[in-house]
N, C-alpha and C positions, 0 to 999 in steps of 0.2 A: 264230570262237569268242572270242579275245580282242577282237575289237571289242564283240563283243555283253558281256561281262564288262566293257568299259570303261565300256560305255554304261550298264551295269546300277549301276554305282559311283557314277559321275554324279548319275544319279538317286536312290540310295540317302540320297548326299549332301544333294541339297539338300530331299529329303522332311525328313532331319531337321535339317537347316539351319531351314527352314519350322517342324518341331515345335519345334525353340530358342528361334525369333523368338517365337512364339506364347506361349512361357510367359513374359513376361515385355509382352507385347505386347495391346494393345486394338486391332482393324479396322476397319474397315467392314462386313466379314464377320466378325469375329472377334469376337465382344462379350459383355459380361458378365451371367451370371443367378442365382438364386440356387442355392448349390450349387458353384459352379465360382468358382474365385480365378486369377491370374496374382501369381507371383512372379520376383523380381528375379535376373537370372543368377546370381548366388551363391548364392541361397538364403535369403540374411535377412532380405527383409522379403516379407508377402504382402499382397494386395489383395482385397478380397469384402465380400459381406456380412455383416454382425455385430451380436447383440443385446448390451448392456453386460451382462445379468445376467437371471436368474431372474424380477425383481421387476418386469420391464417386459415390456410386449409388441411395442415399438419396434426399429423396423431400420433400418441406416445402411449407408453403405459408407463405408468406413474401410481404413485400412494398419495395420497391427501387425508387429511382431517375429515371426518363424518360427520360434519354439522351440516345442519338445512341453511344453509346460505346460498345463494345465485353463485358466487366466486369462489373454486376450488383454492383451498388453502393446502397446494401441493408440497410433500416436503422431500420427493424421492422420485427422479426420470432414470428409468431405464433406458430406452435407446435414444437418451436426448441428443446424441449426433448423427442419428440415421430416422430420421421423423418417419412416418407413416403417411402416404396420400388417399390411400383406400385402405379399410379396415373389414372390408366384408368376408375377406379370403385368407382373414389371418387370424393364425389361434398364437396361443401363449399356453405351451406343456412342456412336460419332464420326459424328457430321452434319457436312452440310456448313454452312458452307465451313469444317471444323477446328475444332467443338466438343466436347468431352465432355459427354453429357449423360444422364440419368437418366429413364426415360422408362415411364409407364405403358403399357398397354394398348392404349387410349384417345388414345395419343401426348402426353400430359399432360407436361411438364416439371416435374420435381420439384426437380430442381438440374443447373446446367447453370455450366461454366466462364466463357462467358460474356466471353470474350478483348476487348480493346479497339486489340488490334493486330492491324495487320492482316491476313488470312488468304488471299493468294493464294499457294495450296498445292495440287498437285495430287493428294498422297497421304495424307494427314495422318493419325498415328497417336496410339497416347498410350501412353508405356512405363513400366514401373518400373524406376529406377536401383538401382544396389547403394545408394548415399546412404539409401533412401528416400526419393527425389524423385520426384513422376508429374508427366511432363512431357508437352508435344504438339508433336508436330512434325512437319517433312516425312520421309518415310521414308529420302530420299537426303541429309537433313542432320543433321548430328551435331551441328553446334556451339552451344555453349549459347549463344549471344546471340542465334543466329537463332529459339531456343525461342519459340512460340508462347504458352505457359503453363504455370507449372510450381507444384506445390503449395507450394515451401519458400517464394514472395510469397503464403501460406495460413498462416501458422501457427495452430495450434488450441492445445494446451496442451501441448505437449510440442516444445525447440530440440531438433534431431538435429546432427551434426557436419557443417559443411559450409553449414549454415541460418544466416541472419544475422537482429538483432534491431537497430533503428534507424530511423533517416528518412534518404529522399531529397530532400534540398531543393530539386533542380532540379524533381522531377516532385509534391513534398507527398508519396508513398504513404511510410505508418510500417509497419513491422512488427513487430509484438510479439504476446505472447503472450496468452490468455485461457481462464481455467480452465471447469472442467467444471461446469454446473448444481452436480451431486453424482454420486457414483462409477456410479448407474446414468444418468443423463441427460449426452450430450455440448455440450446449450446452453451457448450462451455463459452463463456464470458473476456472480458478485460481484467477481471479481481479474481482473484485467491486469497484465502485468509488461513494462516499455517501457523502452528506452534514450532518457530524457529529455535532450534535446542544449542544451537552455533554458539557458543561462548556459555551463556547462563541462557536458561528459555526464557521465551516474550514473544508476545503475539502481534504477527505485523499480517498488513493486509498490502499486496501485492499489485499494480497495473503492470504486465510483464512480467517482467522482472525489478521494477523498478518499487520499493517501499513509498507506501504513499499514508501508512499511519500503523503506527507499534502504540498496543496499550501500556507499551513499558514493562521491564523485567518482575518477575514474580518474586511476592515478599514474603511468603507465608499465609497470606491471608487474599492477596489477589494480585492482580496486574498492577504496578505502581501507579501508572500513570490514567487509573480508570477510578477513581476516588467513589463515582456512584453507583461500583460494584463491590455492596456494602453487603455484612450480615441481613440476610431479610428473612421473612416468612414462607414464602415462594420457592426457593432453592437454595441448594450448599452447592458450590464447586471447588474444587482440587486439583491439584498439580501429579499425577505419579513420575516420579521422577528420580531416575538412579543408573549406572552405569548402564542398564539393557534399554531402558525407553526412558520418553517424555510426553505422557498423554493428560492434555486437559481433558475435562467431562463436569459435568454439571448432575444433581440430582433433585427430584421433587420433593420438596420437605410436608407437603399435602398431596395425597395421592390424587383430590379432588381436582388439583390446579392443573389448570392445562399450561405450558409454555415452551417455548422455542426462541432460538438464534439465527437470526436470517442476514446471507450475505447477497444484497440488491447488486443490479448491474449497472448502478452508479458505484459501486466500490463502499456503500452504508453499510455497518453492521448495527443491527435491530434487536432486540431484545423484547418476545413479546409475552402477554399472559393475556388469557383468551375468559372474556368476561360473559358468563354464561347467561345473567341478566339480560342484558343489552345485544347479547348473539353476535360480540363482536371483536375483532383485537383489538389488543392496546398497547401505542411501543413502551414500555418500560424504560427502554436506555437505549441511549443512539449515539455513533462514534462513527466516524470524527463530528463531532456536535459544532466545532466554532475549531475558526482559523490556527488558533494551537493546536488542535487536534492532528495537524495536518502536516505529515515528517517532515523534520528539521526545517522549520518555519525560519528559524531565526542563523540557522548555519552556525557551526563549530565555537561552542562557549559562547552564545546567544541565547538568551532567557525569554521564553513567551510569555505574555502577561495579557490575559483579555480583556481586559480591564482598562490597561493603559491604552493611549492612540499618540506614535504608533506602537504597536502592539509587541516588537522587538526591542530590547536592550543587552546592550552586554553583561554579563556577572560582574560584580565588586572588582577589582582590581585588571579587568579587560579594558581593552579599548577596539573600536572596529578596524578590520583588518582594512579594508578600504574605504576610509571615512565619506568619500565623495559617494560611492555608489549608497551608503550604507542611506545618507543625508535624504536619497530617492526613495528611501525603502525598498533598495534591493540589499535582503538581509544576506543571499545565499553565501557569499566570501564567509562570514559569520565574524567571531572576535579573536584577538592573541593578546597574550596577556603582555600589558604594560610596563611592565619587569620584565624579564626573559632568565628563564630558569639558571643558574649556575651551578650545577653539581660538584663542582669541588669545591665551596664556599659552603654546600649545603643547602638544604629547603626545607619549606614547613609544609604545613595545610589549612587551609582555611577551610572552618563550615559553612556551609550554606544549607538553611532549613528550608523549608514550605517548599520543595524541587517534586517534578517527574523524574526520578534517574535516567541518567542517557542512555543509548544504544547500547546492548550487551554483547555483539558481534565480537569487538575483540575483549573481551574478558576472559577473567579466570576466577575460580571461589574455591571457598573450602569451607563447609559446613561445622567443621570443631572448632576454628580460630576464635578467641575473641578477637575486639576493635583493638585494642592493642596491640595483637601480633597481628594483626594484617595492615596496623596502619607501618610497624618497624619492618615487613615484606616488600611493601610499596616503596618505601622509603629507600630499600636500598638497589631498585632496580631500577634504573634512571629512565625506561620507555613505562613505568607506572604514573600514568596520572592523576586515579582519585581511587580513595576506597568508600568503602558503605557496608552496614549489617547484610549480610546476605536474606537475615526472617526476623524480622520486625516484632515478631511474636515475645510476648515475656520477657520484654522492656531490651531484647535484641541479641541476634547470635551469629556465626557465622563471618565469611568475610566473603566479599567481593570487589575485585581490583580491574580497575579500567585502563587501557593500554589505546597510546595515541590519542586523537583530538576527540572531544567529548562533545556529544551531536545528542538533538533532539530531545531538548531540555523546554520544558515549562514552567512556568510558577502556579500551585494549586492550591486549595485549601486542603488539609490534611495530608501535603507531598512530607518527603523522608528527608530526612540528612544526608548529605554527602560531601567526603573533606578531598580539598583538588587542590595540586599540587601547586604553589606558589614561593617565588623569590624570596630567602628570608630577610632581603631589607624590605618588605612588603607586611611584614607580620610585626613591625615596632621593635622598639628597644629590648622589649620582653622575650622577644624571639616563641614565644606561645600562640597556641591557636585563638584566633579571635571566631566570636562566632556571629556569622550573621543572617539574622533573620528578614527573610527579602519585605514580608509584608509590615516588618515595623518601620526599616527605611523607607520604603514608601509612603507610609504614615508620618513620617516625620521630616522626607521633602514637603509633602503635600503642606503641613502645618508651617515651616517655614518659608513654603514661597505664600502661604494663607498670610503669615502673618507681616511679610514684606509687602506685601499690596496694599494692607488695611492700612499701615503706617504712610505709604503714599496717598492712598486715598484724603487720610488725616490729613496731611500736611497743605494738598494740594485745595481743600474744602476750607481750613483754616485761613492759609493766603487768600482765597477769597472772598473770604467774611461771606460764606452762604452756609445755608442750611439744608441737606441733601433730604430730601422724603425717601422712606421705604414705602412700600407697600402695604405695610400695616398700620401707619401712619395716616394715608387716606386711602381709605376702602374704597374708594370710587377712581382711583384712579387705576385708568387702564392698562393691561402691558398686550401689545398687539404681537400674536403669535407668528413672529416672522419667518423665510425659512433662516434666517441666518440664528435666531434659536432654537431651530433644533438642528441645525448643519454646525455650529460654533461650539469648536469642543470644551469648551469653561461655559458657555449660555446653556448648552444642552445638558450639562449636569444638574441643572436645576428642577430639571424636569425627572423626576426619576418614576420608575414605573408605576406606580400609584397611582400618580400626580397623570401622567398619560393616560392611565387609564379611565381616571375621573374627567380628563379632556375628551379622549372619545364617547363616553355614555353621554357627555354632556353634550356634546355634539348632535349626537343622534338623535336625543331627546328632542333639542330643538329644533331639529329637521320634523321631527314626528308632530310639534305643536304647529311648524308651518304646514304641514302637507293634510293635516288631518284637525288636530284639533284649535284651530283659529277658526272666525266667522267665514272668511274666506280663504279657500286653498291654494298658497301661494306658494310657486317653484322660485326657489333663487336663483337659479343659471350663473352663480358665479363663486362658489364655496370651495374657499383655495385657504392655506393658512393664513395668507396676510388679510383674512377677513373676519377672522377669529381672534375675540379681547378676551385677556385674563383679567379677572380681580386680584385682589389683595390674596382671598385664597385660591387663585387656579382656576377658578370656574369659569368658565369657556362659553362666552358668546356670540352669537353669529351677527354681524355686521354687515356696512354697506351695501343695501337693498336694493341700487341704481339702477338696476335692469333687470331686478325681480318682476314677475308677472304671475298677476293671480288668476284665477280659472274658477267658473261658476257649477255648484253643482255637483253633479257626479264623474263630471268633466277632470281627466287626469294630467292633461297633455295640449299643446296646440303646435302650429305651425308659423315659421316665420320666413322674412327674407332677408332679414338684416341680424346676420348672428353676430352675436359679441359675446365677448366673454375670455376666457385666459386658455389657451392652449396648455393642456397636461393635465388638464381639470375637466373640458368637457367632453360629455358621451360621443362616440362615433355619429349614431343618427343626428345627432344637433349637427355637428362640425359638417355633415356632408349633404342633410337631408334639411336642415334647418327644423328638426320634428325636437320638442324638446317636452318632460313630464315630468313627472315627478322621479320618474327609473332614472332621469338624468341629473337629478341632484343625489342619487343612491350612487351612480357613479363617481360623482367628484367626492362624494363623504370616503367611497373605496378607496381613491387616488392619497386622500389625506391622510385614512389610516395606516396607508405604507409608508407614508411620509412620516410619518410620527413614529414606528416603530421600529423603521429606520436608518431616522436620522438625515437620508437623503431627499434631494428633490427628485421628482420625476423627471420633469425636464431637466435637461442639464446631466441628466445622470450616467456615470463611465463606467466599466468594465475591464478590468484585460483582456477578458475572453471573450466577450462579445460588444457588440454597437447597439444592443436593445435597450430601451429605456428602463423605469424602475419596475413598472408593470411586467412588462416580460423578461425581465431577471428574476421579479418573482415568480411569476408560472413554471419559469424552468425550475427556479428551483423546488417547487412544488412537485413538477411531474419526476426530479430525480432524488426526492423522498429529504431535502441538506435544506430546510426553512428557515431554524434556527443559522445560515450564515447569514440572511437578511437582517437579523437582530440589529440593532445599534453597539456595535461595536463599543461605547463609554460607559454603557450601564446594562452588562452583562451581568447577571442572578439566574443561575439555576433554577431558583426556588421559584419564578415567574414563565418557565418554558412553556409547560403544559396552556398557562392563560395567552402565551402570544403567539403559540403555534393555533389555537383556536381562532386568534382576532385576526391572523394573518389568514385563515379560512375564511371566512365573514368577508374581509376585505377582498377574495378575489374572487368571490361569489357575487359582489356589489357591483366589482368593474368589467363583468360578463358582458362579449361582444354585445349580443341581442340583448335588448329591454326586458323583454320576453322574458329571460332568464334571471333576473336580477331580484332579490326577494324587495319588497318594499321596505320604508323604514320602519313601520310598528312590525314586521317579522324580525328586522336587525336589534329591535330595540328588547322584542323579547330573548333571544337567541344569547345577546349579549349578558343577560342574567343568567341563564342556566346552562346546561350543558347537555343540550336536546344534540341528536347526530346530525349532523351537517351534511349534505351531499354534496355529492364530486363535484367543483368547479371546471367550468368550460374556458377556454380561452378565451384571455381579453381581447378587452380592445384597442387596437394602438399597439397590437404587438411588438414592431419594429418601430424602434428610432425613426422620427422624420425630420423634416428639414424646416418646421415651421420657426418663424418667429418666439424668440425667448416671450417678448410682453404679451401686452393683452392686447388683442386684434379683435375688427369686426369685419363680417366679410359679407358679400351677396351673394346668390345664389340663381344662377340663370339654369332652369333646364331643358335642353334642345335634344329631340330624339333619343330620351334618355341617357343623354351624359349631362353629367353634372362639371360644372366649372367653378371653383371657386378663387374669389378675386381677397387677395389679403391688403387690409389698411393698419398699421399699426397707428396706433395713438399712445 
């Protein structure tokens, strides 16, 4: 009896031995159809077939994250250029000698791995790792080098931890990323995002072939030009790099964390960590985040500054190479310097602190140099233009020399030093390095044109024996929130994100005491910013009630024939239907918080690339993942993204075509306090640019066999 109980163990064992193997496992016998997946011993990633969405009728086989979410969080397509239109007749097995391959009916090869090494194997499998890595190999070999083929030398648009981005220069194979057709098509893409090793490595992301954003040269500790890829708790990443290769890689400093690097097929790269609470991702870091982000903004010795408007200037001792175009804000010519170099006279260098370093394409380094032999290197090679520490580490080593015109420079908080080559009647009598720090000059224009104002101010108040009031002088006195305070770049500094954001709560509030908590429920029909008073401190009140109309009861909404009210403010149904409610003052509060946050009007509002108003500049750029370039351009902080990419949610949840769709104000008013999930906003309304009248109009409304006509009166 106990033998037979042993035996019975035995075999218990290895049946599920056998069913372990198998879920995570691909056979000879064991192979994939649709319906049925294989996932990785732990549980988090799985493998199968998968359609992107609704709007296709295409199949792939693909990896994805194993969480209970409705939306596959794919990080890895197999035949993403030969989709699938029926899946009923198709398996996914190992042929011999040790391939994976995709296989009709018909025996048709649809995608096949395809190995170029060689495959004498007498059992060949293909597994999914905890990693996320489908690898193939012999059943009795583990180690990775004997892998036969593994998908992380695949990447598709998404690095996982453990995945490397780079070239081997012994064997040429580069690995790097490449976005998605668009969020239903996994084709190869417009973007690539590669670890360029061409001079010194940096990480640019590619449309073609054309650079469209470098995180900047690697310094030891990160990408120069990426400041808030900082020490975290989340992950460590590195650079391997030395005469054979150059591979970035990232690793999980908590084995608990989940996270990923995703390149969108708007050309974004994402940075996420997957919050288990909440069952949801969250971007971490987003590039190109704002207008410097975005190559060579400012053109050759042109300094990006987001802060400033406009947002280009030349470096210390530059001038613009074509001052007329430059006057339009066409930066591309960029700057030459104001002196012009003399090499048999000699030259010095000037520092410049707080920089992104430029482009490393043409460069050279050398890792034992100090700052001194690479600055007497540069010095005597007359195509050297600027040097810098190669590793910023332990207070700096190394040398790095830039050759020809120096592109793709920003001003950051925490940017590097770097000394560029200049004219020595340019560097004073002392013929010494001057060093200059961009953000205290800035600080010290700004304080002196402050304080040349104030003395006109003086002067001009004194001559006329008056006495000018602040604002805190009388508290009652009103400041009307016009657009030209917050379109005026010295009025909209006054407003900084705070102070805005205390303007929208207060906003809403008072929208919520009209629509709900007054004796009676009153819509405004006209809530634009020239109808909103500040006090002494900012607090934000709703005015001029001229064509408010109150409603009885449980009553939300009515109807009219005489619409009036400001074009760019009100809801579609008013404008065309003459139906107006309370959804229609959630509308114009939407319309206001784009306009506050920024900076633009609605109406009135341009584009280079497009003719749509503010509203559908902001949807686009919602649906292409870039919100933060809607920001206000004067009062860029970091430290505020998180709270304006939220409000900029809110706000196009409010301006949602249908009523229907639109949350009320006590949902905005909650919503705005905490950080409850927001669901996907729908298309506004007023998507495209029209041709109405800038003022405020009222119009009638005749309908004959169901068309509507509307007759415009400006007043």
């Amino acid at each position: 009896m106990e033998s037979f109980l042993l035996m019975f163990q035995i075999l218990l064992c290895g049946f599920l031995c056998s069913i372990s193997s198998a879920r995570d496992t691909i056979t000879a016998s064991n192979f994939l159809i649709d319906g049925k997946t294989i996932t990785s011993s732990d549980g988090n990633f799985e493998m199968g077939f998968f359609s992107p969405g609704s709007f296709t009728n295409n199949w792939y086989i693909g990896i994805w994250y194993n969480h209970d979410v409705p939306e596959k969080s794919v990080v890895w397509v197999a035949n993403r250029e030969n989709p699938l239109t029926n899946t009923s007749d198709v398996t996914l097995k190992i042929i011999n000698p040790g391939q994976l391959a995709l296989l009709t009916a018909a025996n048709t090869t649809v995608w096949s791995t395809n190995s170029s090494r060689p495959l004498a194997v007498k059992n060949p499998i293909a597994q999914l790792l905890n990693s996320g890595n489908l690898i193939i190999r012999d059943a009795n070999d583990t180690k990775p080098e004997n892998f036969l083929w593994q998908s992380f030398d695949y990447p598709t648009d998404t690095l996982l931890p453990g995945m490397k981005l780079g070239k081997n220069f012994v064997t040429g194979q580069e690995f790097y990323l490449s976005s998605w057709k668009n969020e239903y098509d996994p084709a190869p893409g417009k973007y690539t995002f590669h670890i360029d090793p061409t001079g010194y490595p940096q990480d640019v992301v590619r449309k073609g072939n054309v650079k469209v954003f470098s995180g900047g040269p690697w310094n030891g500790l990160r990408w120069s030009g990426v400041p808030g890829l900082t020490k975290n708790t989340i992950y460590t990443f590195k650079l391997d790099f030395d005469e054979n290769k150059a591979f970035y890689s990232y690793a999980l400093l908590d084995n608990s964390a989940v996270s990923k690097l995703t390149l969108n097929s708007h050309g974004m790269l994402k940075r996420w960590t997957w919050d288990e609470k909440r069952h949801e991702w969250h971007v971490y870091l987003a590039s190109p985040a704002d207008a410097c982000e975005n190559y060579e903004t400012c053109g050759a010795y042109g300094s990006c500054n987001i802060i400033l408007s406009p947002v280009c200037r030349c470096l210390d001792k530059f001038v613009p190479k074509d001052p007329r175009n430059w006057t339009m804000t066409k930066w591309s010519g960029g700057c030459v310097r104001r002196t012009p170099l003399n090499f048999k006279n000699g030259d010095g260098f000037l520092k410049y602190s707080g920089i992104k370093l430029p482009d490393t394409q043409y460069s050279w380094f050398d890792a034992s140099m100090s700052l001194q032999e690479c600055k007497q290197v540069c010095l005597k090679n007359c195509s050297c233009m600027a040097y810098s520490n190669l590793d910023i580490r332990n207070g700096g080593s190394g040398c790095l020399l830039w050759y020809g015109d120096l592109i793709d420079i920003r001003e950051l908080p925490g940017g590097q030093d770097i000394y560029i080559r200049i004219a020595t009647s340019e560097l004073g009598s002392k013929k010494k390095t001057k060093v200059l720090v961009l953000s205290l000059s800035l600080l010290s224009g700004v304080a002196v044109i402050g304080l040349t104002i104030g003395l006109y101010i003086w002067k001009k108040t004194k001559k006329k024996k008056k006495t000018k009031l602040t604002l805190k002088d009388d508290p009652d006195l009103p400041l009307v929130l016009t657009d030209d305070l917050l379109t005026d770049e010295k009025k909209s500094l006054l407003l900084n994100w705070p102070k805005r954001f205390n303007i929208i709560n207060g906003i809403a509030r008072g929208l919520l005491y009209l629509h709900q908590d007054s004796r009676l429920r009153i819509i405004h029909r006209d809530l634009k910013a020239s109808n909103i008073l500040l006090d002494a401190d900012m607090n934000p009140k709703i005015s001029d009630f001229g064509i408010a109309r109150s409603v009885m009861g449980n009553e939300t909404g009515a109807n009219t024939h005489h619409v009036v009210g400001t074009h760019g403010y009100m809801s579609p149904e008013y404008v065309v239907h003459g139906v107006f409610s309370i959804k229609s003052d959630v509308f114009s509060f939407g319309v206001l918080v784009l306009e506050i946050i920024s900076g633009r009007r609605n109406r009135g509002f341009s584009h280079e690339s497009h003719s749509i108003n503010l509203l559908g500049h902001a949807w686009k750029l919602y649906k292409e993942g870039r919100l933060l370039e809607l920001i206000d351009v004067h009062l860029t902080d970091s430290c505020y993204f998180t709270k304006l990419l939220r409000l900029i949610h809110v706000a196009l949840l409010c301006v949602q075509h249908g009523p229907e769709d639109r949350p009320d104000i006590s949902t905005v008013v909650v919503v705005l306090s905490n950080d409850a999930i927001l669901p996907e906003a729908k298309e506004p309304g007023f998507f495209a640019e029209s041709k109405f009248p800038d003022a405020e109009y009222s119009t009638s409304i005749y309908s004959i066999n169901e068309y509507t006509v509307t007759q415009l009166h400006p007043r």
